[in-house]
C-alpha positions as CSV (number, residue, x, y, z in Angstrom):
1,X,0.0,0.0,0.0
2,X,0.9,3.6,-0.6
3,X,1.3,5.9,2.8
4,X,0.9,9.5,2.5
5,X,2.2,11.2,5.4
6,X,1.8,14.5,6.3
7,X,4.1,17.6,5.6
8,X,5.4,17.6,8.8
9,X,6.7,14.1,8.1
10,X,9.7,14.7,6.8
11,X,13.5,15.2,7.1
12,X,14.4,18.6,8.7
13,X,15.7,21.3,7.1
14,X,18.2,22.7,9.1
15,X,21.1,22.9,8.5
16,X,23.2,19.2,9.1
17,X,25.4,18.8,12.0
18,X,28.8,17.3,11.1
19,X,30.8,15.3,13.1
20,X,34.5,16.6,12.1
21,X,33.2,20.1,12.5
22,X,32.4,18.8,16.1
23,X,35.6,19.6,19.7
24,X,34.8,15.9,20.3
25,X,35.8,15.1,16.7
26,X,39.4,16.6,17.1
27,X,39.5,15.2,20.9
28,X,39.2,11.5,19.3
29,X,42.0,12.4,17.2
30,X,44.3,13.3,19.2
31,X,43.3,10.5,21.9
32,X,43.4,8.0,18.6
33,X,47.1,9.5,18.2
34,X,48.0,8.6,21.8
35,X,47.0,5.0,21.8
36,X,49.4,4.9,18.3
37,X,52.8,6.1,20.8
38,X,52.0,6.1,24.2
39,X,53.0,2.4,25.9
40,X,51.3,2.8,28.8
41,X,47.8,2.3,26.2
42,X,48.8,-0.6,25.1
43,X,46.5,-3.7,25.6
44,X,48.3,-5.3,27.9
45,X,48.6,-2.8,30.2
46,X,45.0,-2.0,29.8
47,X,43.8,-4.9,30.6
48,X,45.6,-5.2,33.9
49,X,42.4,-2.5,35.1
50,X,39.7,-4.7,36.7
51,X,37.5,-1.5,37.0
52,X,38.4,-0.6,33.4
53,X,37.8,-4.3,32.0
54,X,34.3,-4.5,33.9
55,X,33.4,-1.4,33.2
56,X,33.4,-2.3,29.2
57,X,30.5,-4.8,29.2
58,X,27.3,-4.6,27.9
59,X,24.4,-7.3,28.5
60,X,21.2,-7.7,27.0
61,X,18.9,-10.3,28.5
62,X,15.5,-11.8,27.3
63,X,13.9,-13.4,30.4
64,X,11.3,-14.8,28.5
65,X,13.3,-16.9,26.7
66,X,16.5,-17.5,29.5
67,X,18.8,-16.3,27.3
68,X,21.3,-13.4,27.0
69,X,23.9,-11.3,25.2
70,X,26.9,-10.2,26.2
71,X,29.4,-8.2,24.8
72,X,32.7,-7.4,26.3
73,X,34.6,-4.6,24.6
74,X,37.4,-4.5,26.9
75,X,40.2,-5.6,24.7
76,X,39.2,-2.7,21.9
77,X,41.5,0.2,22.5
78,X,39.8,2.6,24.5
79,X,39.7,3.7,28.1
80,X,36.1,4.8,30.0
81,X,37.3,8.2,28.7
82,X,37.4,7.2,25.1
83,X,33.9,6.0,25.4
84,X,32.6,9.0,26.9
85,X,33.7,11.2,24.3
86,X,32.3,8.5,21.7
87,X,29.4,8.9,23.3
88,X,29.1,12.7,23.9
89,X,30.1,12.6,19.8
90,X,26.8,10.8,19.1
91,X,25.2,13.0,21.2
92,X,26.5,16.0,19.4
93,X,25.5,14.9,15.5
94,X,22.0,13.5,17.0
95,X,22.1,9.9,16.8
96,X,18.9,9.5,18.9
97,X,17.1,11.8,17.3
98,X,18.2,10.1,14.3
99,X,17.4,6.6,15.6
100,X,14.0,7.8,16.6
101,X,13.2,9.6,12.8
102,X,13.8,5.7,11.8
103,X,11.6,4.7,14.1
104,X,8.9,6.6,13.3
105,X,8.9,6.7,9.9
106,X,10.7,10.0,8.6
107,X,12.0,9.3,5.0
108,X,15.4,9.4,6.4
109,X,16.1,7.9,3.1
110,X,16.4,11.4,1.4
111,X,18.0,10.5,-1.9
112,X,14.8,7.7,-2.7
113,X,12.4,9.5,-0.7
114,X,11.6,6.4,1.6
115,X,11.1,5.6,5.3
116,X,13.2,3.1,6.8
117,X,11.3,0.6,8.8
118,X,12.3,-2.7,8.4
119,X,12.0,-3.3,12.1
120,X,8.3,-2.9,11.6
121,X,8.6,-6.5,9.7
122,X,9.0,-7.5,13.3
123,X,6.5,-6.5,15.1
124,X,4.0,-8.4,16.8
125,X,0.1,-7.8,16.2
126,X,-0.8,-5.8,18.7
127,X,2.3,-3.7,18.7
128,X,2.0,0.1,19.4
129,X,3.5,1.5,16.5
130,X,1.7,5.1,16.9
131,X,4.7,6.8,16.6
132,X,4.5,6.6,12.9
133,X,1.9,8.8,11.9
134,X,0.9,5.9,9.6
135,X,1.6,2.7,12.1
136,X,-1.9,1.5,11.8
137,X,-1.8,0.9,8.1
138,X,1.7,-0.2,8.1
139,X,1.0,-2.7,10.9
140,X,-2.0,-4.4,9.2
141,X,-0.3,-4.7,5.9
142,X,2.8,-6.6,7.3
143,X,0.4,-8.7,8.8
144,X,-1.7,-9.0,6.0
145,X,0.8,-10.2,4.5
146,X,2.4,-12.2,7.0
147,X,-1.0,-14.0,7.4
148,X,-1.1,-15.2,4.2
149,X,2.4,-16.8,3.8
150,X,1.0,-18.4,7.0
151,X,-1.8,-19.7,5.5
152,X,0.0,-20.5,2.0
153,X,2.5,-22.6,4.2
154,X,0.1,-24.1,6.1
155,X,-1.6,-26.0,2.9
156,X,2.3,-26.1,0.9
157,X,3.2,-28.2,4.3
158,X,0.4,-30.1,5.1
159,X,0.3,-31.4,1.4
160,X,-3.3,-29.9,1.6
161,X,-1.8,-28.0,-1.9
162,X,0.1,-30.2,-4.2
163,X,2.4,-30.3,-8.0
164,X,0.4,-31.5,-11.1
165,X,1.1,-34.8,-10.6
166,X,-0.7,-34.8,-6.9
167,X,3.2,-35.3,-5.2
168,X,3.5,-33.4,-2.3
169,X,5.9,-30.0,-2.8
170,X,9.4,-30.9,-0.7
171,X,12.0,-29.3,-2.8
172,X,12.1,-25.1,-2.8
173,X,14.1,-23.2,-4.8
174,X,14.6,-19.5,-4.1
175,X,15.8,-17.4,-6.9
176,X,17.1,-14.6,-6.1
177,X,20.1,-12.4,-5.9
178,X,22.2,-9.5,-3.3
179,X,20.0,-9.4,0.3
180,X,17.4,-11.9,-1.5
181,X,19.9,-14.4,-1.4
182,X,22.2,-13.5,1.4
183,X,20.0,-12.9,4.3
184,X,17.6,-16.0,3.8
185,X,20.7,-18.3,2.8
186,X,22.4,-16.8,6.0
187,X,19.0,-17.8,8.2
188,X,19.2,-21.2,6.6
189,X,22.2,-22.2,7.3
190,X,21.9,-21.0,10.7
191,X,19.1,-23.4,11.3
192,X,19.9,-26.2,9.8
193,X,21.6,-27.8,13.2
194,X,18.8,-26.6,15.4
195,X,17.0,-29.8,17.0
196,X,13.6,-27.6,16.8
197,X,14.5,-26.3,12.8
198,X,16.0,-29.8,11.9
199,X,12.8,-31.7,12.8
200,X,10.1,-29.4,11.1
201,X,13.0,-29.3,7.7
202,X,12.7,-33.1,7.5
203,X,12.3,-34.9,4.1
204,X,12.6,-31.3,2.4
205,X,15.2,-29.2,0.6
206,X,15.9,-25.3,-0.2
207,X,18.4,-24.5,-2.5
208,X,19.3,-21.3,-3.3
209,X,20.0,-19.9,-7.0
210,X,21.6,-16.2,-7.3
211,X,24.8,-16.5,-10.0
212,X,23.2,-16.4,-13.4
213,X,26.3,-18.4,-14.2
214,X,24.7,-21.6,-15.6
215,X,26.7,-23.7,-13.8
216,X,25.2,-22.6,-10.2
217,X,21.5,-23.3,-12.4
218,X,22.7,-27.1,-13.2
219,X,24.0,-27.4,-9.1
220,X,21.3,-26.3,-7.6
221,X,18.4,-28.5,-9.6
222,X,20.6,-31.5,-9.7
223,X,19.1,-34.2,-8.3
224,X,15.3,-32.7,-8.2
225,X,12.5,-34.0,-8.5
226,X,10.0,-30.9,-10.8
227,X,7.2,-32.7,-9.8
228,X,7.8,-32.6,-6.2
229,X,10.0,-28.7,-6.8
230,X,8.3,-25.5,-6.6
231,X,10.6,-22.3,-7.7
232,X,10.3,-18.9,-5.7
233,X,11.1,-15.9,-7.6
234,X,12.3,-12.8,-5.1
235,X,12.2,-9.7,-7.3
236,X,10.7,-6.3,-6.2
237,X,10.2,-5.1,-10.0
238,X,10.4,-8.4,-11.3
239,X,13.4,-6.9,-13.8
240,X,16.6,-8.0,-12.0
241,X,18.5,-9.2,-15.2
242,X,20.2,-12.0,-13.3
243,X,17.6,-13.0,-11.6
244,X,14.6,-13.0,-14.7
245,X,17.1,-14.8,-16.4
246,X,17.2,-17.5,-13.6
247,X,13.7,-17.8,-13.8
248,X,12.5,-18.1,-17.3
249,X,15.7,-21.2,-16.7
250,X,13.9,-22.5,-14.1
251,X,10.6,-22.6,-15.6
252,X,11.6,-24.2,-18.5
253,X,13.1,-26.9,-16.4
254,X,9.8,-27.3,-14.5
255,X,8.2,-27.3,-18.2
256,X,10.5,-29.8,-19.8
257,X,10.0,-32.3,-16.8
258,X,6.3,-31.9,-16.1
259,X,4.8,-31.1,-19.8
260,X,3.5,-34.4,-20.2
261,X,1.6,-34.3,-16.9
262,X,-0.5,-30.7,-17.2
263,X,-0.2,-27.2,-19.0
264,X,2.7,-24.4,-19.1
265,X,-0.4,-22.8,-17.6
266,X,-1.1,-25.0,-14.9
267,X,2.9,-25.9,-14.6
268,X,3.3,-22.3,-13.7
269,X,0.0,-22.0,-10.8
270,X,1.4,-24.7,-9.0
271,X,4.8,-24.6,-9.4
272,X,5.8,-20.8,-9.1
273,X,5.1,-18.1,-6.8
274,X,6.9,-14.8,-6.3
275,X,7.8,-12.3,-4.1
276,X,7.4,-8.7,-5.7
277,X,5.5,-5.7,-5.8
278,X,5.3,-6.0,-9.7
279,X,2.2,-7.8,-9.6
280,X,1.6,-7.6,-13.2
281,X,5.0,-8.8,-14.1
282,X,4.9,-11.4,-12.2
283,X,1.2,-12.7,-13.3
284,X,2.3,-12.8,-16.8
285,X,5.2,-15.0,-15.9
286,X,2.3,-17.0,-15.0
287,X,2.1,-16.7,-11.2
288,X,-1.1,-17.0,-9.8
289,X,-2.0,-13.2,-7.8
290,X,-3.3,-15.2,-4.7
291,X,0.4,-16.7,-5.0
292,X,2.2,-13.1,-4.8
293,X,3.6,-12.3,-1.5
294,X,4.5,-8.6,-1.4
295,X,6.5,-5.9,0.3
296,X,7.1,-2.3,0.3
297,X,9.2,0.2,-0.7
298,X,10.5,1.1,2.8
299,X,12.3,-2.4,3.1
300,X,16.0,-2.7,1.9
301,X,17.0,-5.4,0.2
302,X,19.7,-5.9,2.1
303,X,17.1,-5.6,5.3
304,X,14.5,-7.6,3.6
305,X,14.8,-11.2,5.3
306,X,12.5,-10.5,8.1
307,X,10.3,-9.7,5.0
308,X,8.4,-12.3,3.3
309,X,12.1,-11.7,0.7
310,X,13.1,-14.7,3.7
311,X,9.6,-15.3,5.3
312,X,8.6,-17.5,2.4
313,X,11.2,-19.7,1.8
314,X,12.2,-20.3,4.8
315,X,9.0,-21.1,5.8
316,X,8.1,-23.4,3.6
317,X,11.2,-25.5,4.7
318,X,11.2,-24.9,8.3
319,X,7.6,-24.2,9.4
320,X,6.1,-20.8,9.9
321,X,6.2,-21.1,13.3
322,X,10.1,-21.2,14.0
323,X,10.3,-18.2,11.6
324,X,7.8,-16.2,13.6
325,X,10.2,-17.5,16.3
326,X,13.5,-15.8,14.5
327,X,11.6,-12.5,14.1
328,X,10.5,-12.5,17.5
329,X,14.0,-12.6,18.4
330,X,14.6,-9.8,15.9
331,X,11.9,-7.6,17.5
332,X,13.2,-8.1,20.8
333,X,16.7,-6.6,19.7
334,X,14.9,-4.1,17.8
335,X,13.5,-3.0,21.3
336,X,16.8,-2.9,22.8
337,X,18.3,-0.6,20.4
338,X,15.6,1.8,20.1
339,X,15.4,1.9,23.9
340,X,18.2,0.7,26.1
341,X,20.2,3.4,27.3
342,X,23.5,4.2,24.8
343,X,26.0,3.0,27.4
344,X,24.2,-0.3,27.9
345,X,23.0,-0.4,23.6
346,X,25.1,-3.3,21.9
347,X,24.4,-2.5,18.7
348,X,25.1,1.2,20.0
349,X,28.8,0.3,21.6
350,X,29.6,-1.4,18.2
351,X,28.6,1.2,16.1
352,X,30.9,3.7,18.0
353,X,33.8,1.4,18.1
354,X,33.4,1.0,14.7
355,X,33.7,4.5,13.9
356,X,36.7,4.9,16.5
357,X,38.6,1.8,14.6
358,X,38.2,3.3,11.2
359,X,37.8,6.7,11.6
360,X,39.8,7.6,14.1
361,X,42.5,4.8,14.6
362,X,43.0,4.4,10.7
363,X,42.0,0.4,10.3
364,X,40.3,0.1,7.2
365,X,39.2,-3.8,7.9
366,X,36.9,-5.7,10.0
367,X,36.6,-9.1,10.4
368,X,33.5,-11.1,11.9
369,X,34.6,-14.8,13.2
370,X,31.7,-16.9,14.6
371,X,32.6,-19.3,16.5
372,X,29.9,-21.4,15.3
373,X,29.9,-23.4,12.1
374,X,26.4,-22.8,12.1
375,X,26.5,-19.3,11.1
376,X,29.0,-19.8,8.0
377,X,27.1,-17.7,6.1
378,X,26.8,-14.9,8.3
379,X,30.0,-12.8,7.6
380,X,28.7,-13.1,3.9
381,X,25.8,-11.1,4.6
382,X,27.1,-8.7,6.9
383,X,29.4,-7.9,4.4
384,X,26.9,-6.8,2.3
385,X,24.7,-4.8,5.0
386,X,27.4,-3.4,6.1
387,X,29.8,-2.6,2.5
388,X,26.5,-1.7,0.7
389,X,25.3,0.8,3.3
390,X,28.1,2.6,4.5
391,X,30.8,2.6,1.5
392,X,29.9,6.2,0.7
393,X,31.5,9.1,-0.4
394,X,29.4,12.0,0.2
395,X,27.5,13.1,3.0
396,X,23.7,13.2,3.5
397,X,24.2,16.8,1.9
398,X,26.0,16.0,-1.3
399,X,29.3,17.1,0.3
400,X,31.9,14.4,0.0
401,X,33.2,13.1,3.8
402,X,36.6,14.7,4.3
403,X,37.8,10.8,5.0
404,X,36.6,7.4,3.5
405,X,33.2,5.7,5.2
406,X,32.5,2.2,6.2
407,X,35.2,-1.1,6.4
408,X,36.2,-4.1,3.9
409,X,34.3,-6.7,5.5
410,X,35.3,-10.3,6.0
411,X,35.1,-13.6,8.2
412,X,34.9,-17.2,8.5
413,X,33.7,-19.4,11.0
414,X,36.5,-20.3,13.6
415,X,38.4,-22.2,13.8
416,X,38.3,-22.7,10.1
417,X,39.6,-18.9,9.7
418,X,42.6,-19.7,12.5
419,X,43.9,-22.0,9.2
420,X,43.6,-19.2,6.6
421,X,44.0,-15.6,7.6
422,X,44.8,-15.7,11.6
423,X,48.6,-15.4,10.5
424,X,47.6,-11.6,8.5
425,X,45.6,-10.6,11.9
426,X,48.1,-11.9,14.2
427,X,51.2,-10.6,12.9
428,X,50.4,-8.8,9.8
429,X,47.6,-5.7,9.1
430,X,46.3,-5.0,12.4
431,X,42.2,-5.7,11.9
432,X,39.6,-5.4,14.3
433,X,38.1,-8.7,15.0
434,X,34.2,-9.4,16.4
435,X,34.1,-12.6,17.9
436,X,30.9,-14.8,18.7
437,X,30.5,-17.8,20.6
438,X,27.9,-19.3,22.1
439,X,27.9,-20.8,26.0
440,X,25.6,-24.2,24.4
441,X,26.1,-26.4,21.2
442,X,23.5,-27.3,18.3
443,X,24.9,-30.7,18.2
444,X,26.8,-31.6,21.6
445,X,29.5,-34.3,21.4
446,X,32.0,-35.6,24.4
447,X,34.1,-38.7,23.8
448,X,34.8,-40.9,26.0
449,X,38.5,-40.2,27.2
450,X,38.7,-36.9,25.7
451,X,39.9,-33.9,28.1
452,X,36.6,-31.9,26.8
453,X,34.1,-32.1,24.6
454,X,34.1,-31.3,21.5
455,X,32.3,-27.7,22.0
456,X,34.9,-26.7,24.3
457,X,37.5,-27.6,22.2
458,X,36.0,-24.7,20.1
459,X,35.4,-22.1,22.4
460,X,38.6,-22.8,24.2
461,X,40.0,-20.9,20.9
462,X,37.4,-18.7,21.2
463,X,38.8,-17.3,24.3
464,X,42.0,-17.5,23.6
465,X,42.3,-16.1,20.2
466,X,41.2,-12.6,21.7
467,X,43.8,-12.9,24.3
468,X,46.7,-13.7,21.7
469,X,45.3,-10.6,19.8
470,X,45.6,-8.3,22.9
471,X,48.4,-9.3,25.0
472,X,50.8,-10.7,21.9
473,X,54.4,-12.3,22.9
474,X,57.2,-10.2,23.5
475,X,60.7,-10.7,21.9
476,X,61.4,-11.6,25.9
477,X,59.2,-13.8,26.4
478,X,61.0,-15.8,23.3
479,X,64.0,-15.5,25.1
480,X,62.7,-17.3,28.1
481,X,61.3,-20.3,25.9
482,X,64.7,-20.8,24.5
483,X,64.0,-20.3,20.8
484,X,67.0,-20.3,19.0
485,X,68.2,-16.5,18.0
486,X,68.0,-16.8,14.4
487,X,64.1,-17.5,14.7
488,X,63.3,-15.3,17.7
489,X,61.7,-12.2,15.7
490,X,59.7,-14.4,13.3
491,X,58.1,-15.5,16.8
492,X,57.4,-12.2,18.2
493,X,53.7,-11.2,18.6
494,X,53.0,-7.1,18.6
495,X,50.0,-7.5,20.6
496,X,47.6,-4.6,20.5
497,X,45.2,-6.1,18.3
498,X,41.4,-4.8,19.2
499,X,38.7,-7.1,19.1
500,X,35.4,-7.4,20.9
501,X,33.6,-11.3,21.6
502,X,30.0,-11.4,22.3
503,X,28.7,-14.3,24.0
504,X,25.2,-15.9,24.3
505,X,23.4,-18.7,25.7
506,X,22.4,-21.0,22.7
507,X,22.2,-20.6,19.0
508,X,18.4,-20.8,17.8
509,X,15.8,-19.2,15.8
510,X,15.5,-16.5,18.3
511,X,19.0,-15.6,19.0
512,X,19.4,-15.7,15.0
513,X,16.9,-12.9,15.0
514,X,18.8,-10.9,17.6
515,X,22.1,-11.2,15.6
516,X,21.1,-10.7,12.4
517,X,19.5,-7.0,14.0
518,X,22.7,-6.6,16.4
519,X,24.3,-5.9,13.1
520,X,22.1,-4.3,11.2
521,X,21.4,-1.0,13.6
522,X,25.5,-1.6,14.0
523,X,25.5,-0.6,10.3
524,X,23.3,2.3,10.9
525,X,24.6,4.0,13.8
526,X,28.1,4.4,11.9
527,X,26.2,5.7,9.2
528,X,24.2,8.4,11.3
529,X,27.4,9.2,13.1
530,X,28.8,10.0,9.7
531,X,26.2,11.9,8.5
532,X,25.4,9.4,5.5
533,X,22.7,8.0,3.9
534,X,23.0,4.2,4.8
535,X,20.0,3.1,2.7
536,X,20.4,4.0,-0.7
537,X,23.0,2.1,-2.9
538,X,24.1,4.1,-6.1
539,X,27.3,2.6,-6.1
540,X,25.4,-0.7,-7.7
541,X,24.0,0.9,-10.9
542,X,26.5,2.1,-13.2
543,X,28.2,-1.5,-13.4
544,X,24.6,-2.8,-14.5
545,X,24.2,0.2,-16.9
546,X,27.2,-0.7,-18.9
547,X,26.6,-4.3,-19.0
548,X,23.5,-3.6,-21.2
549,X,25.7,-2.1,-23.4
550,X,28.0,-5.1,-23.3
551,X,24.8,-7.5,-23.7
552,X,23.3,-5.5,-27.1
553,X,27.0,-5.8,-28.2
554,X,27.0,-9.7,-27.6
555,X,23.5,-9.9,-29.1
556,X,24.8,-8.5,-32.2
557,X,27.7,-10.4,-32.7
558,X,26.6,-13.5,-32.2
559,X,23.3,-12.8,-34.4
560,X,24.6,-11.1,-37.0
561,X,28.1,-11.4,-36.8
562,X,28.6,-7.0,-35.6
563,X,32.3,-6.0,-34.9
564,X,32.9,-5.1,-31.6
565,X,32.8,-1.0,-31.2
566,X,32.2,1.3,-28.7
567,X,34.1,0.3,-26.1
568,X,37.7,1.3,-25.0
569,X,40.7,-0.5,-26.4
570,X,41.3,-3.1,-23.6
571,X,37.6,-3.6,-23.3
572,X,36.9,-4.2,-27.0
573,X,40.7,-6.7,-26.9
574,X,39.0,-8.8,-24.0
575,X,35.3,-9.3,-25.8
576,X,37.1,-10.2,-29.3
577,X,39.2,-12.8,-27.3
578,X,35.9,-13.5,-25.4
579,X,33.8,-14.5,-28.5
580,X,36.5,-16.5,-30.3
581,X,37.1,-18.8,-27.2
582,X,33.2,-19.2,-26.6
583,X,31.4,-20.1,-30.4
């Protein structure tokens, strides 16, 4: 639905605060200066402060569910002072007032015109959402819409709704591409070793298809079933090249195996549903309109999983009910940011240490290492939240940010990543690390005559790893372990290495809801604090605009046999080499 909000709804037109312009600005310099030269700030002397160490921890608890977060932020480098001035800095540019415009539904997305509320994906019937002038309607359309994937899943699941041959539906296939493929495909994965998740998931499959690369087309349907497959197309205009492309492939797969059983026609109703806005579009593609799940405007894709973007597929494999569990989770986090105090705000703390970090200390890279196999596919996403929001080069204003916005994200799951890039973090670039464990397993295992089980053979490198990062090993320290001279500085550890490890009580649907929002008001409190626009995403278009050109260029040389012209030299060398190695 459209909302028309009134004229006092909308950004204000005074004149931008920025935060370089701001004393605290130039006080974080020079403090960011100090913790480059002076000793005494090093982390290993810092973290010889019990009051300091306590002092830096944040904890979130959900009663309801016996289960909390806890972030410790004591080995970043920064002292209570450091934090104040943080804080008083986000005071000074308005981040609350700018957290509350979100809330409430300001367009705060000025370049697109939009509002920003994909929290209100989470919300639970019932919720007071009258600080948005237009809650109401915005309430009953998410759960309009929520209703009917409920329903739709409900007689998908059941087998109350079948193929054209009668066979139940078990195999999904989620085409989509960017935060329609990242987010849900994150969600899955985190899931797929809950006992609850694992259970409802039985005897079904969701594959995910993104890469219009044919090969990740022939992986992903390999070894379905069409008559027991059903295909979900996730595209708001129902134009993403990649991602039509995928489809049309798709549905001719579904025709080719099923023709002799029904219709294209009746292939298509009971075989294909979408997620779009593009209603039109997507009925000629031959989805049926009682089959089109939709969303608005004011979601992101790369915010869009709590959306039926994720709702649907994931719901189909693991039950509606453990994804109203994960957003649930994601409300509840939702209600920490916007209300916690900003000394006790996770997502707050790690927002302001990610502006010190890059900002102010110079480190240009972050890395996010879950201690949890589980969430593999989390730093993936991240990255894109993160990357596609906040790697800007102008201000809200149009006036370019006298230094460069947001980090390179990366991660693995540990201790995977302790074989592949620990060596760089340990001894090499110095990169902030995020570390998450978790205080229970998915899938407990203890051996019989094994010192610990299996799960604390993990987290015992979570805890350690953090330590190593902070405290390092000094060329002394070598001595005293009687390495032989010739070796002793290859051994030496710097130390000083900030990182920050949050720990909670058990990985499910829930606390994958809280992370996943942890991370995503992270995102935006950088981006507010720089004075950005973390919700548009220019940077994405001009790529797309000249591969059109490159595409008419291909059409007519492989048609018609056109030369290649109009591109640069190197350009036009590469496609000539291109089409000779690919008749």
């Amino acid at each position: 639905a459209e909302f028309h909000f009134l004229s006092i709804i909308q950004p204000p037109a005074e004149i931008m605060v920025k935060c370089y312009d701001l004393p605290q600005f130039a006080a974080l310099t020079a403090a960011a200066q100090s913790f480059k030269t002076d000793e005494k700030l090093h982390l290993s002397n810092l973290l010889g402060d019990a009051n300091r160490c306590s002092s830096l921890v944040a904890k979130h608890t959900c009663e309801a569910q016996g289960s909390s977060v806890v972030l410790d932020y004591s080995r970043q480098q920064v002292t209570g002072e450091t934090m104040e001035t943080l804080f008083d800095l986000a005071d000074k540019v308005g981040l609350t007032e700018s957290m509350n415009a979100m809330r409430s539904g300001i367009r705060i997305n000025e370049t697109e015109g939009r509002m920003v509320l994909h929290h209100a994906l989470r919300m639970p019937k019932g919720y007071d959402f009258s600080c948005c002038p237009s809650g109401a309607e915005v309430m009953a359309d998410v759960h309009k819409v929520r209703d009917s994937v409920e329903e739709f899943v409900g007689k998908m699941r059941s087998g109350e709704n079948t193929g054209v041959t009668g066979k139940a539906i078990k195999n999904i296939i989620a085409i989509g591409i960017g935060g329609s493929q990242l987010g849900p495909e994150f969600v899955y994965e985190a899931l797929r070793a809950d006992s609850k998740a694992r259970v409802a998931a039985e005897g079904r499959t969701l594959r995910f298809l993104a890469n219009v690369d044919p090969v990740d087309f022939a992986m992903c349907v390999d070894g379905l079933d069409p008559s027991e497959s059903m295909i979900v197309v996730v595209s708001k205009t129902f134009t993403t090249a990649e991602t039509m492309l995928n489809a049309r492939t798709a549905k001719k797969w579904l025709i080719d195996g099923l023709s002799a059983s029904a219709s294209e026609a009746d292939i298509a109703a009971k075989h294909i549903i979408a997620v779009s806005t593009a209603i039109d579009k997507a009925v000629a593609f031959g989805v049926q309109e009682s089959n089109i799940f939709g969303f608005w405007d004011w979601v992101g894709g790369r915010f869009s999983v709590c959306s039926a973007v994720g709702l649907v597929p994931l719901s189909l494999h693991y039950s509606y009910e453990i994804m109203s569990e994960f957003l649930n989770g994601a409300h509840d986090m939702d209600e920490h940011f916007f209300n916690a105090p900003v000394r006790e705000n996770i997502p707050i703390i790690l927002g302001l240490l990610g502006v010190w970090n890059s900002t102010f200390l110079g480190y240009g890279t972050r890395a996010l290492l879950p201690y949890s196999q589980a969430l593999k596919r989390l730093p993936a996403h991240i990255q894109q939240v993160d990357m596609e929001s906040n790697g800007k080069r102008v201000a809200m204003d149009g006036v370019p940010v006298p230094f460069q916005t947001g980090e390179v994200n990366f991660g693995e799951p540990g201790t995977n990543g302790q074989h592949s890039f620990y060596q760089l973090v340990h001894q090499g670039r110095v990169v902030p690390c995020d570390f998450i464990g978790f205080c229970q397993s998915q899938a407990p295992c203890e051996l019989d005559g094994e010192p610990v089980s299996n799960h604390d053979e993990l987290m015992s490198n979570f805890f350690a790893q953090p330590d190593a990062l902070a405290f390092g090993k000094t060329l002394n320290d070598v001595i005293q372990e009687g390495v032989p001279e010739n070796i002793r500085a290859h051994k030496v550890f710097t130390g000083n290495r900030p990182s920050s490890s949050m720990l909670m009580t058990r990985l499910d649907a829930f606390a994958i809801g809280q992370l996943l929002v942890i991370f995503e008001h992270r995102t935006a409190v950088q981006g507010f604090i720089w004075g950005i626009n973390s919700f548009d995403q220019w940077g994405v278009e001009l790529g797309k605009v000249l591969a059109k050109q490159v595409r008419s260029q291909l059409t007519a040389s492989r048609k018609s046999g056109a030369s290649v012209q109009g591109f640069n030299t190197s350009t036009q060398s590469l496609l000539e080499f291109y089409m000779s190695g690919s008749k």
